[in-house]
C-alpha positions as CSV (number, residue, x, y, z in Angstrom):
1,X,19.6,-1.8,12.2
2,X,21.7,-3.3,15.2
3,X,25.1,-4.6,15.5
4,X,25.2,-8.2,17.1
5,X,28.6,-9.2,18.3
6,X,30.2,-12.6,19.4
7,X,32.9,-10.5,22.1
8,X,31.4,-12.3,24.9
9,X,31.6,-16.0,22.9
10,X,34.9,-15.6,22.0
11,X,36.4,-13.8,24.6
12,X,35.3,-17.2,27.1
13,X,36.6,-19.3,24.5
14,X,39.9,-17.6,24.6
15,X,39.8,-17.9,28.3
16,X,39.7,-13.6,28.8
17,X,38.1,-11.8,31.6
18,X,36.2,-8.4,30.6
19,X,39.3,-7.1,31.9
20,X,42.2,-8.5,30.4
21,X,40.3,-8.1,27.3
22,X,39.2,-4.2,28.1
23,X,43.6,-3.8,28.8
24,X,45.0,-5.5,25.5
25,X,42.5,-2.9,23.7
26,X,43.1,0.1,25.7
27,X,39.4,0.7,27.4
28,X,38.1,0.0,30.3
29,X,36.1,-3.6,31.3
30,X,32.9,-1.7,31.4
31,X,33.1,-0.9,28.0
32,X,33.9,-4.3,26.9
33,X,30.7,-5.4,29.6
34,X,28.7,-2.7,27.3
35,X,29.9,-3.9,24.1
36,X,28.5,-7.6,24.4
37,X,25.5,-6.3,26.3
38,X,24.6,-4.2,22.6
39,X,24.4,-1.0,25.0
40,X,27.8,0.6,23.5
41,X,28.9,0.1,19.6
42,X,32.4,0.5,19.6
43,X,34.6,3.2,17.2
44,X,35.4,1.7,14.6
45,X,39.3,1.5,15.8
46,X,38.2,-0.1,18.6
47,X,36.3,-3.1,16.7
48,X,39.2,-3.4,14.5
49,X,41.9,-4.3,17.8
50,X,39.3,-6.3,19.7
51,X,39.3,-8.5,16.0
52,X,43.3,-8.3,15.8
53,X,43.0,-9.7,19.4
54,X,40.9,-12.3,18.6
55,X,42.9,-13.6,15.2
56,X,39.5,-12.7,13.4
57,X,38.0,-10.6,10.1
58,X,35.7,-7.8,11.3
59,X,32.6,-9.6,10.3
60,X,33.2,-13.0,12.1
61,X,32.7,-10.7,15.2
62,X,30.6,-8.2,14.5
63,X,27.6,-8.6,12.3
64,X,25.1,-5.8,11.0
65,X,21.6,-6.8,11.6
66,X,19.0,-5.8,9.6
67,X,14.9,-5.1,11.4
68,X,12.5,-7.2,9.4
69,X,10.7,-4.5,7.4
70,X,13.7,-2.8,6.8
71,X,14.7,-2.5,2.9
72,X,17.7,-3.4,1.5
């Protein structure tokens, strides 16, 4: 399974660099860069503020993919 997020989507539609983003949710901007690259899944307390920055639910941000193969 894989996590796909929409950080990078939204964060341009909301007009944020990687690092005003990475200060309004205490990390750095290379862990925001690592986030919407898939290199880095966030804490869970992390995903939680970067949705409360964004206005959104959990899962209109991050989604939980699922390999084909994989059983349900």
């Amino acid at each position: 399974m894989t996590i796909y997020n929409r950080v990078k989507e939204l964060r341009a539609r909301f007009h944020f660099s990687q690092s005003v983003l990475a200060e309004k949710v205490g990390v750095t901007r290379q862990t925001i860069a690592a986030i919407e690259k898939g290199d880095y899944v966030p804490s869970l307390l992390l995903a939680l503020m970067i949705c409360d920055v964004f206005g959104l639910q959990m899962e209109d941000v991050f989604v939980l993919q699922k390999e084909e193969g994989e059983n349900e």
